[in-house]
Short mmCIF file of the C-alpha atoms (twelve columns), coordinates in Angstrom:
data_MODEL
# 
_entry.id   MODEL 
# 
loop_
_atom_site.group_PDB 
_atom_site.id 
_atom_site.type_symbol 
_atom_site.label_atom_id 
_atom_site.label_alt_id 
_atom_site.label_comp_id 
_atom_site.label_asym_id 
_atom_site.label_seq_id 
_atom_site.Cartn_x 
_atom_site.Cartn_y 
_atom_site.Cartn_z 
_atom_site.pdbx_PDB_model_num 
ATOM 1   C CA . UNK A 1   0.000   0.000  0.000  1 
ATOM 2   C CA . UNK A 2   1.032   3.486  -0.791 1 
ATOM 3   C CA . UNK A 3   1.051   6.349  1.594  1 
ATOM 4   C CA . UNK A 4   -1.297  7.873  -0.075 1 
ATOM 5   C CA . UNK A 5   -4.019  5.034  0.540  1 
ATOM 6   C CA . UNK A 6   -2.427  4.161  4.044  1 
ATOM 7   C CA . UNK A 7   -3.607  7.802  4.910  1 
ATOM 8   C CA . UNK A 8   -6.949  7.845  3.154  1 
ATOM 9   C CA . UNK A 9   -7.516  4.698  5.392  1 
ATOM 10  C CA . UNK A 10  -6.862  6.563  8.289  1 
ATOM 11  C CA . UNK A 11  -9.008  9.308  7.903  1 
ATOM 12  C CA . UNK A 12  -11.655 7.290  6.842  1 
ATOM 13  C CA . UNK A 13  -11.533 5.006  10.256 1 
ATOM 14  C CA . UNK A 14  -11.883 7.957  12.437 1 
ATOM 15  C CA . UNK A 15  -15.039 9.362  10.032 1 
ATOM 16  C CA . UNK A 16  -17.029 6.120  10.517 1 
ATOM 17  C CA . UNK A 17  -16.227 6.330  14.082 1 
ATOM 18  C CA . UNK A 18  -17.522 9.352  15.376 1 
ATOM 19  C CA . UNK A 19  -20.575 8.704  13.158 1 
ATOM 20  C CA . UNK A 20  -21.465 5.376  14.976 1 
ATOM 21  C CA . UNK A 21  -20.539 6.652  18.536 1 
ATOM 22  C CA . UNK A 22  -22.418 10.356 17.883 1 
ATOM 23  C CA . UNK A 23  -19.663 12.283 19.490 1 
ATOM 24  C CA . UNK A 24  -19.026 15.426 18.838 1 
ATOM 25  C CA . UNK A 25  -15.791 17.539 19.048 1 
ATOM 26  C CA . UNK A 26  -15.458 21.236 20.669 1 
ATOM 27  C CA . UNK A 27  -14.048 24.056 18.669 1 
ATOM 28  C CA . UNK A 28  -10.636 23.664 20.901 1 
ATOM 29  C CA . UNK A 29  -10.883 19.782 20.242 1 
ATOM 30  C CA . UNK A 30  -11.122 20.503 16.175 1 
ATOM 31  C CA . UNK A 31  -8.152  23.220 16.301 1 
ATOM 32  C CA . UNK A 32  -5.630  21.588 18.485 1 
ATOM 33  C CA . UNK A 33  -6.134  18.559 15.647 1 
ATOM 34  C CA . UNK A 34  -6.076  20.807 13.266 1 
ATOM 35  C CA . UNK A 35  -2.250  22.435 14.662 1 
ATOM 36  C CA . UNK A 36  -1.021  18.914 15.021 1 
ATOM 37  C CA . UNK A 37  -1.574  18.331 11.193 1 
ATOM 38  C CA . UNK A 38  0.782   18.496 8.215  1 
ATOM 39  C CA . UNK A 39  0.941   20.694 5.644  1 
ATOM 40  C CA . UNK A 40  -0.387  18.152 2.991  1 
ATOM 41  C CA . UNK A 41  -2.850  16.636 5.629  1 
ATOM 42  C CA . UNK A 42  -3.580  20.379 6.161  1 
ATOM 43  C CA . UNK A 43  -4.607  20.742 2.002  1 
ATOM 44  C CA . UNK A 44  -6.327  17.243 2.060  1 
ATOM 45  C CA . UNK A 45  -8.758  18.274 4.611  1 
ATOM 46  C CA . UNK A 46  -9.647  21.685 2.953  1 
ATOM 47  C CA . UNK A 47  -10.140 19.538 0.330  1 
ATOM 48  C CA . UNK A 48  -12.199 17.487 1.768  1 
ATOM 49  C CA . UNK A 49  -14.325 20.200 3.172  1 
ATOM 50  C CA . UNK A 50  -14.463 22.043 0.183  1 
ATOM 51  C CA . UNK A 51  -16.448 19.037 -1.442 1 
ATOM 52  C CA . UNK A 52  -18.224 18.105 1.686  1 
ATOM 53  C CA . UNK A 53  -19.959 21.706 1.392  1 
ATOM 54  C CA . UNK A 54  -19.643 22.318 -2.048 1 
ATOM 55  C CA . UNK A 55  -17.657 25.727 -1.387 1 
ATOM 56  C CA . UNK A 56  -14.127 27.084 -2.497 1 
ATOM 57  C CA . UNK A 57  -11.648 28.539 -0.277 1 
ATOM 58  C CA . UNK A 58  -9.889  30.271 -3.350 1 
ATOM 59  C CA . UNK A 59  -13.327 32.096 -3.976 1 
ATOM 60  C CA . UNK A 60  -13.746 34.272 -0.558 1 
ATOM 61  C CA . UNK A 61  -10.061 35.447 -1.283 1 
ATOM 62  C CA . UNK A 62  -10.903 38.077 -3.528 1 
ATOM 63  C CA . UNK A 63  -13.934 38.891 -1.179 1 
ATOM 64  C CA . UNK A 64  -11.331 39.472 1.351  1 
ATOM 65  C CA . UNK A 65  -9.145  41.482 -0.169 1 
ATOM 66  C CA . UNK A 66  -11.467 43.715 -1.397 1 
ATOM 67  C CA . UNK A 67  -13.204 44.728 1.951  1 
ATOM 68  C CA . UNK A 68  -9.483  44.982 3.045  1 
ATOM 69  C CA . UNK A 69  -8.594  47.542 0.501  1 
ATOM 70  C CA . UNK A 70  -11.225 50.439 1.488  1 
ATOM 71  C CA . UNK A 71  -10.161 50.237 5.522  1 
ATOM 72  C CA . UNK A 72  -6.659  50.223 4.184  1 
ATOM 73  C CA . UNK A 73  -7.546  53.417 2.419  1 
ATOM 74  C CA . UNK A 74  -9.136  55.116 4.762  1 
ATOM 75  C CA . UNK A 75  -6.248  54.659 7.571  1 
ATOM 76  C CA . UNK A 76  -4.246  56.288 4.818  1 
ATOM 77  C CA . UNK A 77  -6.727  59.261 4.494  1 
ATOM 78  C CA . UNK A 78  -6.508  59.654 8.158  1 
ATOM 79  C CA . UNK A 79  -2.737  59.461 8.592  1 
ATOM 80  C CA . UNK A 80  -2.806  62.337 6.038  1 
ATOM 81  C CA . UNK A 81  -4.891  64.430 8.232  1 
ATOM 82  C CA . UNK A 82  -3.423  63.359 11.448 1 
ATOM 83  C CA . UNK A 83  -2.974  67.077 13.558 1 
ATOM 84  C CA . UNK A 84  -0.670  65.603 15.814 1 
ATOM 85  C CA . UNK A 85  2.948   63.825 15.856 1 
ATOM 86  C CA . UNK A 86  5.864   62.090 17.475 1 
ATOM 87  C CA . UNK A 87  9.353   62.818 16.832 1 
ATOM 88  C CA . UNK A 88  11.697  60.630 17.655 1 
ATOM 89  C CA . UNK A 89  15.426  60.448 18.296 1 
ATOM 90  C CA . UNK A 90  16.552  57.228 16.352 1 
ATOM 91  C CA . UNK A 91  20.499  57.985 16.445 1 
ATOM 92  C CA . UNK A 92  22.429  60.717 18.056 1 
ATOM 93  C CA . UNK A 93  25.310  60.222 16.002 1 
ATOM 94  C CA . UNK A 94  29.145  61.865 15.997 1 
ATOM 95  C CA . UNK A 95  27.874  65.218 18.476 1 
ATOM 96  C CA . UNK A 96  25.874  64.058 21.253 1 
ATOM 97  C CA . UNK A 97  27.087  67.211 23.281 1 
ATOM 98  C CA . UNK A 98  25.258  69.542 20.479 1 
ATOM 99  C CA . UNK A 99  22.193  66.954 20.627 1 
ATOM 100 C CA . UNK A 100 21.640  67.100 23.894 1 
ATOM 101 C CA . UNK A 101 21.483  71.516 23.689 1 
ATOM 102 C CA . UNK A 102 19.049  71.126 20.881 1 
ATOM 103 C CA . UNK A 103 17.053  68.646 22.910 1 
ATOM 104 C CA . UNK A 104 16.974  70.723 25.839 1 
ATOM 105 C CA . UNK A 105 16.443  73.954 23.625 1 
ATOM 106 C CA . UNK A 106 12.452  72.334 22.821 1 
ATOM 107 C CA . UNK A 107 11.940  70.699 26.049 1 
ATOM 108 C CA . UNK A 108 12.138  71.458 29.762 1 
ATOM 109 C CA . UNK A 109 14.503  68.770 30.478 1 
ATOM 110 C CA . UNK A 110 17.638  69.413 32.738 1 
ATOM 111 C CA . UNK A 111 21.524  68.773 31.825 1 
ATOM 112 C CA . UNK A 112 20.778  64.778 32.858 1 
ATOM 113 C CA . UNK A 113 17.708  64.182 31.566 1 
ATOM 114 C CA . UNK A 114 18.405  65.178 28.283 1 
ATOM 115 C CA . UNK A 115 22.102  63.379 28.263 1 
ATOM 116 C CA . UNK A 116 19.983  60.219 29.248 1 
ATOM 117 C CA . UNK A 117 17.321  61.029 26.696 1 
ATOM 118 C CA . UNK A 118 20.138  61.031 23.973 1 
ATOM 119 C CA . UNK A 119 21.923  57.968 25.199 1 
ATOM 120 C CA . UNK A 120 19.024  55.726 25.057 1 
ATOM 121 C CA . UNK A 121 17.960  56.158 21.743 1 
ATOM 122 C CA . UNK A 122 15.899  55.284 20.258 1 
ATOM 123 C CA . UNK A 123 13.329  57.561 22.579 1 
ATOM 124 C CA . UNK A 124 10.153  59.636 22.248 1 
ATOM 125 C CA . UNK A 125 11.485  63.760 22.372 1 
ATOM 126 C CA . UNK A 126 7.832   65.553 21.752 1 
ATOM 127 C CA . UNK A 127 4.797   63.885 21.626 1 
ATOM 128 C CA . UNK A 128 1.452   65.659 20.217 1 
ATOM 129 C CA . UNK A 129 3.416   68.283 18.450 1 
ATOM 130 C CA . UNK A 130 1.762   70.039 15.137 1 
ATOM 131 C CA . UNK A 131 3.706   69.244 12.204 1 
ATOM 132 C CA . UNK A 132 5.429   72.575 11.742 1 
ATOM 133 C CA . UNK A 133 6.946   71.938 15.236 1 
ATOM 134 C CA . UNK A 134 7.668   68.177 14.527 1 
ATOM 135 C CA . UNK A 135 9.268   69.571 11.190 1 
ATOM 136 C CA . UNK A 136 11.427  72.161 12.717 1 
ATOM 137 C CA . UNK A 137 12.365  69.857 15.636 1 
ATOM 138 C CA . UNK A 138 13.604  67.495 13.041 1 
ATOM 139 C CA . UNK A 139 15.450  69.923 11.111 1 
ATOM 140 C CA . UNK A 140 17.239  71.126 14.039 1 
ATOM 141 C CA . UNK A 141 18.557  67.739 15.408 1 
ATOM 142 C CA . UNK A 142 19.864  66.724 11.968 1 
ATOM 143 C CA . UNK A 143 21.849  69.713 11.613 1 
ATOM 144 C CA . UNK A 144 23.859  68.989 14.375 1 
ATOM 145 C CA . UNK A 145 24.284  64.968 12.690 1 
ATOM 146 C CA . UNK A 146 21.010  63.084 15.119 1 
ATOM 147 C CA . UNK A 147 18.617  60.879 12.810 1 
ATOM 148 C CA . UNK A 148 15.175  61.815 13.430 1 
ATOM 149 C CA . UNK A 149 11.910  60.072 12.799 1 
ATOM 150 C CA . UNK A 150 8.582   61.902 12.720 1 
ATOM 151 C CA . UNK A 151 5.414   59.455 13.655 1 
# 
């Protein structure tokens, strides 16, 4: 016997037995047998259920990714008219000394504070800033050689 028929054997046996015995499985049951499968056993069953109940998997795809594409959109739309921002210090690079005076030029943090700030980055500097401030932040901390995100 091939493996093939070996394991259409085997999932036949199991078929016939919960259909004499009338027991059923629980969700958690059916998905911790369904983690322990294969790949291939994995296609065979879809298979399988795909003729049991005369549907398609490949058919809801597109369905999916078309009522993904509009929400997609529309967190685009509302990034573009997001009114507030992060910057971030991703790198302090070569002059941390002239970092940390910029950083403490835009924020109320002391002499240690800041040095920390600069030390551990990658860290949050402004949160909630307009984008003119977020931009001028930016351009202020890459002058002196930091690498800046805005978020």
């Amino acid at each position: 016997m091939t493996k093939k028929e070996v394991d259409k054997e085997q999932q036949s046996k199991p078929k016939e037995q919960t259909k004499s015995t009338g027991v059923k499985l629980s969700r958690e049951e059916i998905i911790e047998g369904i983690k322990n499968l294969t790949v291939i056993e994995l296609a065979e069953l879809v298979k399988s259920l795909e003729t049991e109940f005369g549907v398609s998997a490949i058919q809801s795809v597109p369905q999916v990714v078309a009522s993904a594409v509009p929400q997609a959109s529309q967190q685009q739309a509302a990034g573009e008219e997001k009114a507030s921002f992060t910057v971030t210090l991703s790198s302090a690079g070569d002059k941390k000394i002239q970092v940390i005076k910029e950083i403490r030029s835009f924020t109320n943090l002391g002499l240690k504070e800041a040095k920390d700030l600069v030390e551990g980055a990658p860290k949050t500097i402004k949160e909630n800033v307009s984008k003119e401030e977020a931009a001028e932040i930016k351009k202020k901390l890459e002058a002196v050689g930091a690498v800046v995100e805005i978020k």
